[in-house]
N, C-alpha and C positions, 0 to 999 in steps of 0.2 A: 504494500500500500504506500503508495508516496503522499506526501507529505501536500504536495498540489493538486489531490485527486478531489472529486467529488464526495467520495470514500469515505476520506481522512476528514472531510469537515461533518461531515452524519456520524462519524466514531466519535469525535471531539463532542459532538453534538449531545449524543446520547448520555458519552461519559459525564459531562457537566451538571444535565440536568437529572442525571440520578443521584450524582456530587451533591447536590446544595438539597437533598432530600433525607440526606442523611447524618448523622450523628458525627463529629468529630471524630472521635475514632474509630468508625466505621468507614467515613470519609480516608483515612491513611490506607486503608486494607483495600478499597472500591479502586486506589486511585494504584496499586500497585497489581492488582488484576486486570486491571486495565492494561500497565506496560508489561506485562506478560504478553495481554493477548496482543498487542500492538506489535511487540517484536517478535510473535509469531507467525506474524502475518508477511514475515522477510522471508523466515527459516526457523523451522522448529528446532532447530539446535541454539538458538539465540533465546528461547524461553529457558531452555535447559540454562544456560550462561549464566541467566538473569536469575535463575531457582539457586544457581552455587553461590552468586553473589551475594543475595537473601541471606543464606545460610551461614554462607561464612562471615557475613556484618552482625549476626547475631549471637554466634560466638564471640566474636570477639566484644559485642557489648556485656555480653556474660561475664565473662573473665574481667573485665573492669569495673564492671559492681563488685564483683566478688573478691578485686584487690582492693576496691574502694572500703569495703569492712570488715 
């Protein structure tokens, strides 16, 4: 999907207006399902990417609470 498609302003579209529907922290979770599905729409190895990088930012925020006390 580029970025100048008709596509991508009906994805933007949708995405926003379910965004301002929801809760704040539902709002982080709606917004990172979203660039999932957006960079799957390249190559499903680039959601896989985006799933390691998820995982491995929350590790590492683990381990810095867990140095924090």
């Amino acid at each position: 999907m580029s970025i100048t498609s008709l596509g991508f302003l009906a994805f933007v579209a949708v995405v926003l207006a379910v965004y301002y529907f929801l809760s704040p922290r539902q709002q982080n979770y709606w917004l990172l399902a979203a660039s999932y599905i957006f960079c799957a729409t390249f190559a499903w190895q680039l959601a896989g990417t985006c799933l390691m990088a998820t995982g491995s930012q929350q590790e590492a925020l683990q381990a810095f609470r867990a140095a924090a006390n």
